[in-house]
C-alpha positions, -999 to +999 in steps of 0.1 A: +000+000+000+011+035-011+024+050+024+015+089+004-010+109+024-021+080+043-055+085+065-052+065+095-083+058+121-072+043+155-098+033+177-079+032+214-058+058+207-053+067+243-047+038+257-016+019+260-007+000+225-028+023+211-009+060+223+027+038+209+006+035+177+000+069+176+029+084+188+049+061+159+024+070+128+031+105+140+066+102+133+061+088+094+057+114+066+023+123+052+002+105+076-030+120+097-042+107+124-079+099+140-078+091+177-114+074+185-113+069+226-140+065+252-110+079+279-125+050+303-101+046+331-074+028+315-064+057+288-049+088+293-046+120+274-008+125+286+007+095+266-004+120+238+005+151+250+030+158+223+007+153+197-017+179+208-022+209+186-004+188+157-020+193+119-023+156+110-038+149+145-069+150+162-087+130+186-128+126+193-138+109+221-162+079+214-175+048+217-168+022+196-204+005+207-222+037+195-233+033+160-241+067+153-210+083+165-188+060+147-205+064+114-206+099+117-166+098+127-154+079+096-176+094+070-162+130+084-125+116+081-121+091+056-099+069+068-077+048+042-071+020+072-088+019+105-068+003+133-090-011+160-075-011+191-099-005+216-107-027+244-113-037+279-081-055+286-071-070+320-082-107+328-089-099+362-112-071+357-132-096+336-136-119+362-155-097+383-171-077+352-171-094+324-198-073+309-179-044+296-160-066+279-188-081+263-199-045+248-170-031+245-150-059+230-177-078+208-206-052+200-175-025+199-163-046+168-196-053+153-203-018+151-168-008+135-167-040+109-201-024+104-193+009+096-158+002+079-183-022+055-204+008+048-173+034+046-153+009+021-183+000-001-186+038-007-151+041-023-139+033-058-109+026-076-075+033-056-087+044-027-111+011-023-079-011-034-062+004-004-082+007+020-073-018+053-095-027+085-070-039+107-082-058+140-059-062+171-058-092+194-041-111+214-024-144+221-051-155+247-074-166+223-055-197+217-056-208+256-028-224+274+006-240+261+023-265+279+061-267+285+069-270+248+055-256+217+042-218+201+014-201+188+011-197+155-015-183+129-027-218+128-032-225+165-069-235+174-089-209+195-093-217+229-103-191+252-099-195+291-114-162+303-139-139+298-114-114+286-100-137+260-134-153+252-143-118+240-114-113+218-120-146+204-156-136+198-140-101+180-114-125+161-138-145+143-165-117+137-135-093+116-126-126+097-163-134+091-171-096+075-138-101+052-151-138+040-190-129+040-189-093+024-151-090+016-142-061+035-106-065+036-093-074+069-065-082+081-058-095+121-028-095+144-027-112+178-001-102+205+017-117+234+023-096+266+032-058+254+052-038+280+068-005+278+060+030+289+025+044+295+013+015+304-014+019+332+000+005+362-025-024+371-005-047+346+025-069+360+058-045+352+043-011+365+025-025+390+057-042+404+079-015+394+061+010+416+055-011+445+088-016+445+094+017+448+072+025+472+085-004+497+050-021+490+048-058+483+051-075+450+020-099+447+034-131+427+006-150+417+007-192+427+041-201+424+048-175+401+057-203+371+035-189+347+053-179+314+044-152+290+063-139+260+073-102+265+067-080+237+083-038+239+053-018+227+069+003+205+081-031+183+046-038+185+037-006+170+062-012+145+043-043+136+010-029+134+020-002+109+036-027+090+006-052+091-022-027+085-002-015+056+015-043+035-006-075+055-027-089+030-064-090+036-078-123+048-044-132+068-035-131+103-004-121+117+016-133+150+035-101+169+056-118+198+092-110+211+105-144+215+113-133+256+097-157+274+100-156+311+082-169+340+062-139+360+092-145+389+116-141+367+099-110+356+095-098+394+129-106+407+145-086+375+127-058+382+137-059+421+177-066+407+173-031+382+159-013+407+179-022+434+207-011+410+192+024+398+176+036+431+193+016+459+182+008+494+210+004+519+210-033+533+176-043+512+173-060+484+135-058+467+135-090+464+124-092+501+092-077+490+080-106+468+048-124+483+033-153+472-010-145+468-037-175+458-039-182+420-056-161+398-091-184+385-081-203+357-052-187+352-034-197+322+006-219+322+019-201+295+017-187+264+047-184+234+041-167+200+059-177+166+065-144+149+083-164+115+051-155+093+053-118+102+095-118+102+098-135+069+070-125+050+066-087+057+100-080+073+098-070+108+117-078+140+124-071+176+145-046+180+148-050+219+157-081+239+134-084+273+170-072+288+174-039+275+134-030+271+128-041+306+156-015+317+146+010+293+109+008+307+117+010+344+141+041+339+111+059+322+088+055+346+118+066+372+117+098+349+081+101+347+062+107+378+044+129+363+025+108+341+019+081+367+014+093+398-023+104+390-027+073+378-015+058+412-044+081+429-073+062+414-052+025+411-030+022+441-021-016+434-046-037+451-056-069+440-082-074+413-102-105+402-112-121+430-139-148+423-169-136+445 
């Protein structure tokens, strides 16, 4: 796809993958920019901060479950590719709620497929050739791994949670509008993104500001449960890449090939920080305390990127090593951003079965 004056929608702009997508389209030539957000608690307007007052940005705030707004958004903009991000995210909050996550995450993507279908049967010649709905998931829709063995495009679905049983649901709607009315799709599933701006009820900010705090570092079970760490901004890399040259009706695979157990995850933080902001005679490590399992909490999950590495190009460009350090010195240098943040999510445990 011609990358000239390139019209990009991204719905979940403000949230955590979403902002890196942002932030990295807004560093290409001769692409604008459409930042659909609700703003629920999970996004923030900061992580965009130096986009604000930009030419080729602007942001409305929306719902991707309200019909009439997102009709009314793309036919205003015209987008050439619509990047759906948005999403209720964290397992445990689905647990407890899982009905945002219903609306949000299944009727959200009904009513963008929806749109999009109505948006792309409206164009003609090039700009109908090039336009691109691209939907972003995640790794949990394939379930659990055991000790051996990865993801790939080709894994069968097997959701554990109501989270990932919602992304599933989104999954095989955006394939079902490409194969029933051709809208060209394309679809990328993640594994574990981590970076800066991320909110901090997720495993590295949570632990890298309890930590700092002197609080204690919740370990789930025995803390064996492995997940593939992916930087967010080689993720964004991958999306533009994927909503650009992907071809419609594939699937892509985004994963970092850094797998490590949550411990291990923990217990590097604790070594970094203990290195960067030292306590005399403690090690953070001290803090780590072993909580009950989370319900039905997956072993572990491992993507194989080779079909997006080989056929479009891309790769990693950090190891878990130097991303994990990069990460925690931001938010070292960014109290700013987080600390509101830590007003309204102090750290406490979420997903309790009732």
């Amino acid at each position: 796809m011609s990358q000239q004056n390139l019209r990009v929608m991204v719905t979940g702009g403000s949230g955590f993958i979403g902002s890196a997508v942002c932030r990295h389209l807004a560093g290409q030539n001769n692409v604008a920019i459409l930042n659909y957000d609700k703003l629920t608690y999970a996004a923030s307007q900061a992580s965009l901060a130096m986009l604000e007052g930009k030419a080729d940005y602007q942001f409305v705030r929306g719902d991707v479950a309200d019909a009439a707004m997102v009709s009314a958004t793309i036919k205003a903009f015209r987008p050439d590719v619509v990047m759906h991000l948005a999403a209720e995210s964290h397992v445990d909050r689905s647990i407890t709620g899982p009905g945002d996550f219903i609306q949000t995450n299944i009727v959200g993507a009904y009513v963008m497929l929806q749109a999009a279908l109505e948006h792309w049967r409206g164009l003609e010649g090039e700009a109908k050739d090039r336009f691109r709905f691209h939907h972003i998931s995640t790794d949990e829709v394939f379930g659990s791994l055991g000790a051996e063995g990865l993801f790939s495009e080709t894994t069968p679905y097997d959701p554990r949670s109501p989270y990932s049983a919602s992304k599933a649901s989104s999954d095989h709607l955006a394939r079902a509008w490409h194969h029933t009315y051709g809208l060209p799709v394309v679809v990328s599933n993640c594994s574990n993104n981590y970076g800066p701006y991320h909110f901090p009820e997720k495993l590295i900010p949570l632990v890298t500001l309890n930590a700092l705090e002197g609080k204690p570092l919740p370990v789930y079970g025995k803390g064996d449960n492995v997940r593939d760490w992916l930087h967010v901004e080689d993720h964004a890399r991958a999306l533009h890449l994927i909503a650009t040259q992907g071809v419609p009706g594939e699937s892509y695979n985004v994963g970092g090939r850094n797998e490590r157990t949550n411990l291990q995850v923990v217990e590097a933080i604790c070594d970094i920080l203990d290195e960067l902001r030292p306590i005399a005679g403690q090690s953070r490590r001290d803090l780590i305390t072993f909580v009950a399992d989370r319900p039905g909490h997956d072993a572990r999950y491992a993507i194989d990127a080779t079909k997006l590495e080989t056929e479009l190009g891309w790769k990693a460009q950090e190891t878990f090593d130097t991303g994990l350090r990069k990460t925690i010195q931001w938010y070292l240098d960014n109290e700013a951003w987080w600390a509101p943040l830590r007003e309204r999510y102090a750290g406490q445990r979420l997903g309790l079965s009732k």
